[in-house]
MOPAC internal coordinates of N, CA, C and O (Angstrom, degrees):
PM7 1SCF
backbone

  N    0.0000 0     0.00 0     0.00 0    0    0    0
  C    1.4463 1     0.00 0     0.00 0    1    0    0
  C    1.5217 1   108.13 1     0.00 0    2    1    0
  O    1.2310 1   120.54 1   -51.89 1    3    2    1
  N    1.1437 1   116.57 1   128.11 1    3    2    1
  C    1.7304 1   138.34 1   159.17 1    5    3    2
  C    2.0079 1    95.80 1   -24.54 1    6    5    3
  O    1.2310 1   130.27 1   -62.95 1    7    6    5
  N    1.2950 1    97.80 1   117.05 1    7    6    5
  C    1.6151 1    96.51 1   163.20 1    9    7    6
  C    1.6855 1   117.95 1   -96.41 1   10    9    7
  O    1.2310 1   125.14 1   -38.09 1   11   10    9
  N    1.3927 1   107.74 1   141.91 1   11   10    9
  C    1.3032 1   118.43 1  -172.30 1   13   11   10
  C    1.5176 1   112.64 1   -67.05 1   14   13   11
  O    1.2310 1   118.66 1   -31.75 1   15   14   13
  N    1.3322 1   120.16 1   148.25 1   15   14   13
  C    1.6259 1   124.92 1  -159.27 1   17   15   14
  C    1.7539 1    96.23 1  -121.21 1   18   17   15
  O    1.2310 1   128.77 1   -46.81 1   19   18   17
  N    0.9186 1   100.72 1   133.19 1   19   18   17
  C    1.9221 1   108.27 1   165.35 1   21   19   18
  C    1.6730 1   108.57 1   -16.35 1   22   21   19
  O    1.2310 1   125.46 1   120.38 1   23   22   21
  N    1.4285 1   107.11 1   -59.62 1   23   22   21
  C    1.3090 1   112.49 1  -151.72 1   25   23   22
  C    1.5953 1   102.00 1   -83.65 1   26   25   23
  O    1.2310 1   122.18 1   157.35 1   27   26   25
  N    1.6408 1   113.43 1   -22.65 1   27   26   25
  C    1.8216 1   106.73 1   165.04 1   29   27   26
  C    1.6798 1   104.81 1   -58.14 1   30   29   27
  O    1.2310 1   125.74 1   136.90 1   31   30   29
  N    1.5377 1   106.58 1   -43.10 1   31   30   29
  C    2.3593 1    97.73 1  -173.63 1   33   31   30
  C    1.8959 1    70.91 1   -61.22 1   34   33   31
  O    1.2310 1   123.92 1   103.57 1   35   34   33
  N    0.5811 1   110.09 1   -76.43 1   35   34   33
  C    1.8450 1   104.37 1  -136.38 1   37   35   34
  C    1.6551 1   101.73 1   -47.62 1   38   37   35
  O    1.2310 1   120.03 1   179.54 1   39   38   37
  N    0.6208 1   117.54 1    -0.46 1   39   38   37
  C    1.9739 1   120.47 1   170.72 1   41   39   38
  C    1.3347 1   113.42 1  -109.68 1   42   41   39
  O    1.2310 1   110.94 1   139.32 1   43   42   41
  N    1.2788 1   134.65 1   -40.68 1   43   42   41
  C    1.3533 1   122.92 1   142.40 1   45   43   42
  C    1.6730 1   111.50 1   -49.28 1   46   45   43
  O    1.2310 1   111.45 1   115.48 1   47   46   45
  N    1.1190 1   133.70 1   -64.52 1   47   46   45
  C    1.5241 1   132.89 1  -164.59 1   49   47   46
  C    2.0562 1   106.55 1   -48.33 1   50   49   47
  O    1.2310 1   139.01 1   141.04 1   51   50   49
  N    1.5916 1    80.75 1   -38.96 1   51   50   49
  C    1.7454 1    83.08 1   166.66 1   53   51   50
  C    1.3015 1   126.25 1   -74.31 1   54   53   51
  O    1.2310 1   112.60 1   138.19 1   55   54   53
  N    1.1807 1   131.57 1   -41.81 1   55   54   53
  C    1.4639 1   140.75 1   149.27 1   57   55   54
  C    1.1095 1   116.39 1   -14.82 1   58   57   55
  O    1.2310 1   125.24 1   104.24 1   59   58   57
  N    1.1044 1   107.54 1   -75.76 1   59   58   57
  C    1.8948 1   120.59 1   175.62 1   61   59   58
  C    0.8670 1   100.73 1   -91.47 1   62   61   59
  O    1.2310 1   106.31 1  -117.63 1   63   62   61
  N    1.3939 1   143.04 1    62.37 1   63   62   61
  C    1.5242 1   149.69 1   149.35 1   65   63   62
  C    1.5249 1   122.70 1    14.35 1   66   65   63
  O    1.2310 1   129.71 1  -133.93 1   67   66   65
  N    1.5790 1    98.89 1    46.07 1   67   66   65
  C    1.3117 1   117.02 1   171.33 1   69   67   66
  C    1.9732 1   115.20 1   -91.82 1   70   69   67
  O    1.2310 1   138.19 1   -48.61 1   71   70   69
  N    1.4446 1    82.35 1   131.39 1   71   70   69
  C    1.4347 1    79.46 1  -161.00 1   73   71   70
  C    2.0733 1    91.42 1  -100.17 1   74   73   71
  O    1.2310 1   126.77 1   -66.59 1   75   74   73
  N    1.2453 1   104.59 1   113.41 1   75   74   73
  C    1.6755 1   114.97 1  -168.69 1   77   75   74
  C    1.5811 1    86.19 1  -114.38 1   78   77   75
  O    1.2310 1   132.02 1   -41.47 1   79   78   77
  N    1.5084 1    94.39 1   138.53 1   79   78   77
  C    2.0640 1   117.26 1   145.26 1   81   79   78
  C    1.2861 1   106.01 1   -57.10 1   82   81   79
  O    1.2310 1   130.34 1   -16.32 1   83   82   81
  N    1.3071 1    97.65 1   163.68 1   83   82   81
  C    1.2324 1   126.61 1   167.29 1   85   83   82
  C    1.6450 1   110.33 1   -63.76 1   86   85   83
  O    1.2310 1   103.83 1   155.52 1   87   86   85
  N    1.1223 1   147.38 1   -24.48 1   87   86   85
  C    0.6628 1   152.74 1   163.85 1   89   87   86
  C    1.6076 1   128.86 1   -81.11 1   90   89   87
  O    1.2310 1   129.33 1   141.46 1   91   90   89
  N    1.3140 1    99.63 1   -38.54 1   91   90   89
  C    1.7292 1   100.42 1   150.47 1   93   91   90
  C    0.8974 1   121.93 1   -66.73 1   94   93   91
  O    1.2310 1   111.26 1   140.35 1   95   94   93
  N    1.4873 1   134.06 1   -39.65 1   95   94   93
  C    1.6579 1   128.03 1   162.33 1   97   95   94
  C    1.4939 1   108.48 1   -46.45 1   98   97   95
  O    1.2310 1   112.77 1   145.04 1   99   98   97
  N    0.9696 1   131.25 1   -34.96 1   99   98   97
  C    1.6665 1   126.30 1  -145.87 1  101   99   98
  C    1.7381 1    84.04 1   -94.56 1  102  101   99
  O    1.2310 1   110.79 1   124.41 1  103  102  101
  N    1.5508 1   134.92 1   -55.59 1  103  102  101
  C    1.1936 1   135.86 1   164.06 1  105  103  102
  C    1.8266 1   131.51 1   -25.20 1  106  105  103
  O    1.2310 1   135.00 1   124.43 1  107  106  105
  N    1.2113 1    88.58 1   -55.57 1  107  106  105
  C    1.2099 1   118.93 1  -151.23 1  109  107  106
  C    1.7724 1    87.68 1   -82.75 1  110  109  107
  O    1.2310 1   116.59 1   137.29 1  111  110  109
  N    1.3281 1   124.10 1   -42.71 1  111  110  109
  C    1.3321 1   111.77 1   153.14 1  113  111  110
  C    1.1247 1   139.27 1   -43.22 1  114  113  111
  O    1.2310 1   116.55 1   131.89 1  115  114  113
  N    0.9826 1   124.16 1   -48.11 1  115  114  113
  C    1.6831 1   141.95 1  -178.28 1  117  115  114
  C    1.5250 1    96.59 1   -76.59 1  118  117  115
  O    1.2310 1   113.46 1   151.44 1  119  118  117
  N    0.9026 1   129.96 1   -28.56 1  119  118  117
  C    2.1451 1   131.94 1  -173.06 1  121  119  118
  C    1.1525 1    93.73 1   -86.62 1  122  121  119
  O    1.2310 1   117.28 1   121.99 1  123  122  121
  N    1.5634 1   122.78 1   -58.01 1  123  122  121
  C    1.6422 1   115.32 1   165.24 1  125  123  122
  C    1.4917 1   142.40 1   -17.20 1  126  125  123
  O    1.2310 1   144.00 1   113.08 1  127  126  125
  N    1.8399 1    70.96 1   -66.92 1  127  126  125
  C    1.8731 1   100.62 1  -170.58 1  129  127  126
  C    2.0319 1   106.05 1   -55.72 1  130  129  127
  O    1.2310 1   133.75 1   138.83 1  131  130  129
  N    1.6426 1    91.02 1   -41.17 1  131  130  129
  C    1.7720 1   103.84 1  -164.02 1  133  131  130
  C    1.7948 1    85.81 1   -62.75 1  134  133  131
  O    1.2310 1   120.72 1   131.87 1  135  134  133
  N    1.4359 1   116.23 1   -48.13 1  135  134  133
  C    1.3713 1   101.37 1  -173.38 1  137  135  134
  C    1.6063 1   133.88 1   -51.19 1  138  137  135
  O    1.2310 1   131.46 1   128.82 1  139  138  137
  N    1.3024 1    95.47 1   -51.18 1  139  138  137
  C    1.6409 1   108.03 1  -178.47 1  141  139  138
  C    1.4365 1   113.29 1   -83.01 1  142  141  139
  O    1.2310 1   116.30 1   177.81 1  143  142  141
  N    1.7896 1   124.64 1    -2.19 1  143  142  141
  C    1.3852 1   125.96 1   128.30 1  145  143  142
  C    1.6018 1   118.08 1   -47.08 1  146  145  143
  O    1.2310 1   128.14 1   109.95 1  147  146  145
  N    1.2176 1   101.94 1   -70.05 1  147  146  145
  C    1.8824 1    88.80 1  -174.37 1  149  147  146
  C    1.7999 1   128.47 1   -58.98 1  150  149  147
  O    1.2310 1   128.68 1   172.86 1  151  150  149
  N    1.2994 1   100.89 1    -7.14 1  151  150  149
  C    1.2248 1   124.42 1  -177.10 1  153  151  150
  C    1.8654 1   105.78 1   -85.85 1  154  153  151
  O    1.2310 1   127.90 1   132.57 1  155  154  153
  N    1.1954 1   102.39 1   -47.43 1  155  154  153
  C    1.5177 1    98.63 1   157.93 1  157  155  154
  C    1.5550 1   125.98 1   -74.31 1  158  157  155
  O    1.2310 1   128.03 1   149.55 1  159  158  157
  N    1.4866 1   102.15 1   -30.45 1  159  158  157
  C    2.0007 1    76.48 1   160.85 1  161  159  158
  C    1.3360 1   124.07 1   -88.73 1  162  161  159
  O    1.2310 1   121.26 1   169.20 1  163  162  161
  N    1.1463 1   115.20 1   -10.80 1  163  162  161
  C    1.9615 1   115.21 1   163.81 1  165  163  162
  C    1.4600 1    94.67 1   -47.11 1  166  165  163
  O    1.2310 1   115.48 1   100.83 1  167  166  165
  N    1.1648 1   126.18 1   -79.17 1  167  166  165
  C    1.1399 1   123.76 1  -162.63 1  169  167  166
  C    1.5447 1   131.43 1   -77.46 1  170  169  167
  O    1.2310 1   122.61 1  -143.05 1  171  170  169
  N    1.7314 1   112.60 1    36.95 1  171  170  169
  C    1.3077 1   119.72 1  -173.58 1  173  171  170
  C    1.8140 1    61.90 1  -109.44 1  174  173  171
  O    1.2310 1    96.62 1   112.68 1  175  174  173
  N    1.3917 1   158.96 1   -67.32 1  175  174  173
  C    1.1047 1   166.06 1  -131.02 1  177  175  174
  C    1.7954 1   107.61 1   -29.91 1  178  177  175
  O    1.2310 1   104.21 1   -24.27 1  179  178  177
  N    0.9246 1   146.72 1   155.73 1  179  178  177
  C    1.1975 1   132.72 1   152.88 1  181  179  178
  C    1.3750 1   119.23 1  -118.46 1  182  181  179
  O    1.2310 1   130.02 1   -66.34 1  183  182  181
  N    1.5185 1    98.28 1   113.66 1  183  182  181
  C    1.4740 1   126.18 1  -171.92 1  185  183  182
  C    1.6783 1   124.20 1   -94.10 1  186  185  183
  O    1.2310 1   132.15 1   169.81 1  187  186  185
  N    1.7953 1    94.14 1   -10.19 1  187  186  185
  C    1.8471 1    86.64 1   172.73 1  189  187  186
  C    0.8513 1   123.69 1   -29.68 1  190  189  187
  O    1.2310 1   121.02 1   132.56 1  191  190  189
  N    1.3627 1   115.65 1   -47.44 1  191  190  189
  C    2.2518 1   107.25 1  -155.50 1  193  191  190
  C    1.5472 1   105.26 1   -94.17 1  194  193  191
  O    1.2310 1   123.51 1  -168.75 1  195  194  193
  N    1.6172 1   110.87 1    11.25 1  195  194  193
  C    1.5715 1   114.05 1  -161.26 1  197  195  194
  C    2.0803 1    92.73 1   -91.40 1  198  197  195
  O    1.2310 1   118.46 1   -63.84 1  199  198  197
  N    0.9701 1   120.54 1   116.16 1  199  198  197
  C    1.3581 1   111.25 1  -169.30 1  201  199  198
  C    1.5497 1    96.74 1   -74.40 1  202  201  199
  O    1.2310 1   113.20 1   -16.13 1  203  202  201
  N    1.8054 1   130.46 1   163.87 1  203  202  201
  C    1.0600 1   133.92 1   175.52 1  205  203  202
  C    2.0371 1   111.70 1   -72.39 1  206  205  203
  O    1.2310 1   127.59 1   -38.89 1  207  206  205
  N    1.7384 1   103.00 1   141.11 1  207  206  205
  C    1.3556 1    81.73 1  -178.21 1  209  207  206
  C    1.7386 1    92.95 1  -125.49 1  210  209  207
  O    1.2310 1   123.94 1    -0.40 1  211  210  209
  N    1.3609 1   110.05 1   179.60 1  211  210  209
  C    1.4507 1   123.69 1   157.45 1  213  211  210
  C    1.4303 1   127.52 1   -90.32 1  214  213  211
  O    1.2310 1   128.25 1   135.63 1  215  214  213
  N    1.1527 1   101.71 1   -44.37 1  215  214  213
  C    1.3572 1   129.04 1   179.52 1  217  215  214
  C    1.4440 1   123.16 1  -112.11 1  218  217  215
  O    1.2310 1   118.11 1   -38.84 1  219  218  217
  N    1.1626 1   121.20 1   141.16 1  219  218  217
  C    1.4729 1   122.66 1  -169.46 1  221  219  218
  C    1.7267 1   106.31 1  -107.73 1  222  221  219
  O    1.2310 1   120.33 1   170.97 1  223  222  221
  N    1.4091 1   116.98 1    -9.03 1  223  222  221
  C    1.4480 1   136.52 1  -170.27 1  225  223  222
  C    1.4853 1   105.65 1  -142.62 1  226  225  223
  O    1.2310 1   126.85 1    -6.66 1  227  226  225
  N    1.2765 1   104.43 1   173.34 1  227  226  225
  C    1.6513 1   106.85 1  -149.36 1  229  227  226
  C    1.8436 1    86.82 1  -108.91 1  230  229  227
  O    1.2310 1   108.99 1   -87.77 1  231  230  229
  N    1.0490 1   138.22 1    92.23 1  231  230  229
  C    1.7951 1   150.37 1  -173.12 1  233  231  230
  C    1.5847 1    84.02 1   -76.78 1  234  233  231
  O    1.2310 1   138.70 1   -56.10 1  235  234  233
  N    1.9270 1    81.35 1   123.90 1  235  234  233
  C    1.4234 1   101.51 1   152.23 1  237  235  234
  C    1.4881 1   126.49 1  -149.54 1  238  237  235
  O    1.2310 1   120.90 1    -6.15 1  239  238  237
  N    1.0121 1   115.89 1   173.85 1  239  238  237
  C    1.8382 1   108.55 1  -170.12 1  241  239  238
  C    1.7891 1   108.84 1   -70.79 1  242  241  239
  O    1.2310 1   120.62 1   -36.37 1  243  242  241
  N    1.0229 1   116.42 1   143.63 1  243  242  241
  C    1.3937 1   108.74 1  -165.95 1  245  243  242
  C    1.2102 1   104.46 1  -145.55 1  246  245  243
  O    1.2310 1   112.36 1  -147.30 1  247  246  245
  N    1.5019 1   132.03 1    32.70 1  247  246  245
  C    1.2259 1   139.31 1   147.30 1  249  247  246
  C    1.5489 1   122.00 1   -91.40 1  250  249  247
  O    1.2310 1   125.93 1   -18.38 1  251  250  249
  N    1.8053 1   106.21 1   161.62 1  251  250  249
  C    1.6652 1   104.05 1  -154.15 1  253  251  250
  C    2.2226 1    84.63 1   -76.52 1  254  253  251
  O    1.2310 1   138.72 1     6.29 1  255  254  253
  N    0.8929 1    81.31 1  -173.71 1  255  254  253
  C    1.9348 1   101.44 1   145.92 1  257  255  254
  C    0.7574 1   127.92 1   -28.58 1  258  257  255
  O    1.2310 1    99.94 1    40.08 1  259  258  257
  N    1.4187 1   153.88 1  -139.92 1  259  258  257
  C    1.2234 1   162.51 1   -46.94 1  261  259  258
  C    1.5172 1   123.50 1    41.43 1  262  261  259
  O    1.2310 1   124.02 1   -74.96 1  263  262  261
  N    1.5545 1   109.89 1   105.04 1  263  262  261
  C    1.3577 1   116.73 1  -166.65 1  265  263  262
  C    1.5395 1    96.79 1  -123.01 1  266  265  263
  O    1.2310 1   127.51 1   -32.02 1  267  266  265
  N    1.4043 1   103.14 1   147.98 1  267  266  265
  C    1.4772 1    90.52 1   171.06 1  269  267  266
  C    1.6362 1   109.57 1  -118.86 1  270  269  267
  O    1.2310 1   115.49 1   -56.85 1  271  270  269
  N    1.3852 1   126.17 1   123.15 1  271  270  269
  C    1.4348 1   131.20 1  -178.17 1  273  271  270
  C    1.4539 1   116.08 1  -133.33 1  274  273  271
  O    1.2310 1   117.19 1   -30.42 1  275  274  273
  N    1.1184 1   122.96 1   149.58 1  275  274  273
  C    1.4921 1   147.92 1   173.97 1  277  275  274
  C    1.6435 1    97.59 1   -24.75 1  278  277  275
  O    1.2310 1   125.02 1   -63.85 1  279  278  277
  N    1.4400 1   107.97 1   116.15 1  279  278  277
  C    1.7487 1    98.09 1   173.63 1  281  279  278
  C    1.4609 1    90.30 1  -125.10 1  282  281  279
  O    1.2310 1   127.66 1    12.32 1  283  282  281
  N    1.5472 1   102.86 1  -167.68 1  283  282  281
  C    1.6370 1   120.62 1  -146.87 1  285  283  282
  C    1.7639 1    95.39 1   -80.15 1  286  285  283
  O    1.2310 1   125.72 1   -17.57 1  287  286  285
  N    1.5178 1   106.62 1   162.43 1  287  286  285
  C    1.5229 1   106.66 1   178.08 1  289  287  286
  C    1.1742 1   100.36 1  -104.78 1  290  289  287
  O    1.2310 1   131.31 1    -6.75 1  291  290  289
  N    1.0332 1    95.78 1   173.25 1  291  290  289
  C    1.9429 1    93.27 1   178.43 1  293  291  290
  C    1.2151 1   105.31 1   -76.08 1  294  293  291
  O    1.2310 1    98.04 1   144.28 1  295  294  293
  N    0.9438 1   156.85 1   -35.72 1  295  294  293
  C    1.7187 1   152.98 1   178.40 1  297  295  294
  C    1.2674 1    97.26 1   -42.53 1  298  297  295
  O    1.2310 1   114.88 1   114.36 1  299  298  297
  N    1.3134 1   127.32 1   -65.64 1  299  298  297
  C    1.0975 1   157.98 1  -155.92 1  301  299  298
  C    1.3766 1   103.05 1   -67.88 1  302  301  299
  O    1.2310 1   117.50 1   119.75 1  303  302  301
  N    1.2284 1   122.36 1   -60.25 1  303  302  301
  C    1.9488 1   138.44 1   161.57 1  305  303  302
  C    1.6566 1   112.73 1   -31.43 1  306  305  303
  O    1.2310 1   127.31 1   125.31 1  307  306  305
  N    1.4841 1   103.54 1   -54.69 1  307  306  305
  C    1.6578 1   113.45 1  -163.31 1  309  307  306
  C    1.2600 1   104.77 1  -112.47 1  310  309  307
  O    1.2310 1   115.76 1  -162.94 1  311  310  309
  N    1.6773 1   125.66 1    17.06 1  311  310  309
  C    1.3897 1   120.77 1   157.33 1  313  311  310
  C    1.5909 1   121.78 1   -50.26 1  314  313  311
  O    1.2310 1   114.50 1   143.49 1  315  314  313
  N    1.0296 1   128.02 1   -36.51 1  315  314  313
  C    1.6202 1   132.02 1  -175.79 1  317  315  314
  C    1.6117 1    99.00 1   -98.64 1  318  317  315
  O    1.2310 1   119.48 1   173.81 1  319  318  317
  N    1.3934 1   118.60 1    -6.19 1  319  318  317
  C    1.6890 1   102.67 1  -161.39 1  321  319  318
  C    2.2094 1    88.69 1   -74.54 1  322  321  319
  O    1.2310 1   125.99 1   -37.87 1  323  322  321
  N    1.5184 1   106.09 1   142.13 1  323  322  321
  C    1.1129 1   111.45 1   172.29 1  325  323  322
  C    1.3766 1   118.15 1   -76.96 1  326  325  323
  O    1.2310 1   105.64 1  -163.84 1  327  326  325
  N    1.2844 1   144.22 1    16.16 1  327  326  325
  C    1.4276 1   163.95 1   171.34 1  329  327  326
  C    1.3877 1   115.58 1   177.73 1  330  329  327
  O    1.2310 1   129.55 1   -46.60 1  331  330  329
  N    1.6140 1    99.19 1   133.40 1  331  330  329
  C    1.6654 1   107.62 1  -171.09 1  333  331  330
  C    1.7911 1    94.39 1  -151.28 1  334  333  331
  O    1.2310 1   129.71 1   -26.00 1  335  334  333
  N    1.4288 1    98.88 1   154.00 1  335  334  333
  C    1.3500 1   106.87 1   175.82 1  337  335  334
  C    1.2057 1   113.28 1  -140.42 1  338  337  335
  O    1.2310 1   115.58 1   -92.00 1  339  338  337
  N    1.4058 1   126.00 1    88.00 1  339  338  337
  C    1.6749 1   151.76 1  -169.58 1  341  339  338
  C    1.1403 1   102.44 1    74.23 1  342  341  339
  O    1.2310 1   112.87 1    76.78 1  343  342  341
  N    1.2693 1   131.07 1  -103.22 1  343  342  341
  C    1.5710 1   130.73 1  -173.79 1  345  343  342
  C    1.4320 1   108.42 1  -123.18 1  346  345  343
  O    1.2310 1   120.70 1  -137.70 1  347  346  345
  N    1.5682 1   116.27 1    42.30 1  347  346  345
  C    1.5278 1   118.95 1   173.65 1  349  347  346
  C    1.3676 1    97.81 1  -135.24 1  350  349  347
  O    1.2310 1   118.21 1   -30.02 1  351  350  349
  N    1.2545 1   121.01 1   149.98 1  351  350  349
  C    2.0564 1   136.27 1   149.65 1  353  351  350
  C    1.4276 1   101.49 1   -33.25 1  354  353  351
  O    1.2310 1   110.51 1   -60.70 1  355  354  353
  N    1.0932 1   135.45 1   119.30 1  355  354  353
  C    1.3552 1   125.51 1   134.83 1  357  355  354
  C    1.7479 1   126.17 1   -68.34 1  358  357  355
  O    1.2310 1   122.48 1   -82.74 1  359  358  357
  N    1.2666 1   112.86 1    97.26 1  359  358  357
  C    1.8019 1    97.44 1  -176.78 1  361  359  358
  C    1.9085 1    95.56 1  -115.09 1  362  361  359
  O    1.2310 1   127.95 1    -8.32 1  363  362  361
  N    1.4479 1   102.30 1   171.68 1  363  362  361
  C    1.6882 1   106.92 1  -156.80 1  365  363  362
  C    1.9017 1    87.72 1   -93.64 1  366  365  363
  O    1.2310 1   133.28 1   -44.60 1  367  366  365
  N    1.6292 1    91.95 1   135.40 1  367  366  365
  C    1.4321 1    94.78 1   164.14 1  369  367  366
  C    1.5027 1   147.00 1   -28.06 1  370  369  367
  O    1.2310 1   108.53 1   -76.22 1  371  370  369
  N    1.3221 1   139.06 1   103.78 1  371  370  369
  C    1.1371 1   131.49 1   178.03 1  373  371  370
  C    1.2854 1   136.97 1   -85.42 1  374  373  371
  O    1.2310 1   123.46 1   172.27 1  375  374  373
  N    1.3829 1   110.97 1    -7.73 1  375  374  373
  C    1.4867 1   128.79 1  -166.59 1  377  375  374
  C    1.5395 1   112.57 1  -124.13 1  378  377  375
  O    1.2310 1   110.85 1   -62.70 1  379  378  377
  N    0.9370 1   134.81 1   117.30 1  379  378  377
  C    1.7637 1   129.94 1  -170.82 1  381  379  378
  C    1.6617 1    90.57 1   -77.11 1  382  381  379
  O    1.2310 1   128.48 1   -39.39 1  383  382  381
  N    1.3905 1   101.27 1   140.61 1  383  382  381
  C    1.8800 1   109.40 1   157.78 1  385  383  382
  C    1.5530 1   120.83 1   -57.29 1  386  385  383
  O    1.2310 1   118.77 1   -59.44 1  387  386  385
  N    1.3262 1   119.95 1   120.56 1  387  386  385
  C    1.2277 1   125.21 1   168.92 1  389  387  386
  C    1.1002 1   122.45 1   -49.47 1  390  389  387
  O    1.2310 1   115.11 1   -42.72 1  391  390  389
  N    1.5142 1   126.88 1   137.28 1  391  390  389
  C    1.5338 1   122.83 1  -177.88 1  393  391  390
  C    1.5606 1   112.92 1   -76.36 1  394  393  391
  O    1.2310 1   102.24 1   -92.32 1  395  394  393
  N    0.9223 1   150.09 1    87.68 1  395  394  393
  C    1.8444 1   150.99 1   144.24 1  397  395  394
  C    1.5348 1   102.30 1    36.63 1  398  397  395
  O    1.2310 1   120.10 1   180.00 1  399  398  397

């Protein structure tokens, strides 16, 4: 595999308008380089007979039921609300009326 050169980090680092030291460039090569080494021996691997997957774990639905039980009344709902008007919230306008 092609080894990575100073000036590929520093053109990515510009890309993403990361502003790196000189010393993060010089790092950040070598962390690179080790990466896209191990990335070439994954793929010396031989994977023919490995069929393609989606999933690496067996996905399943993992919610309860659907139960149906006694919920709150509205009395009961808008007891703490600090303004209410019959069985709704009263909250203060946010939107001015459009003129016609």
């Amino acid at each position: 595999m092609a080894s990575l050169s100073r000036s590929d980090v520093e053109h990515v680092a510009h890309l993403a308008r990361l502003g790196l030291t000189e010393e993060e460039v010089t790092r950040l090569v070598g962390q690179l380089q080790h990466i896209l080494d191990q990335y070439a021996v994954l793929a010396e691997l031989p994977t023919d007979r490995i069929p393609p997957t989606a999933q690496t774990i067996e996905v399943e639905n993992i919610l309860r039921d659907d139960l149906v039980t006694p919920s709150l009344g509205a009395q009961d709902a808008l007891a703490g609300a600090p303004e209410r008007s019959t069985d709704y919230f009263l909250v203060p306008a946010i939107l001015a009326e459009a003129d016609p």
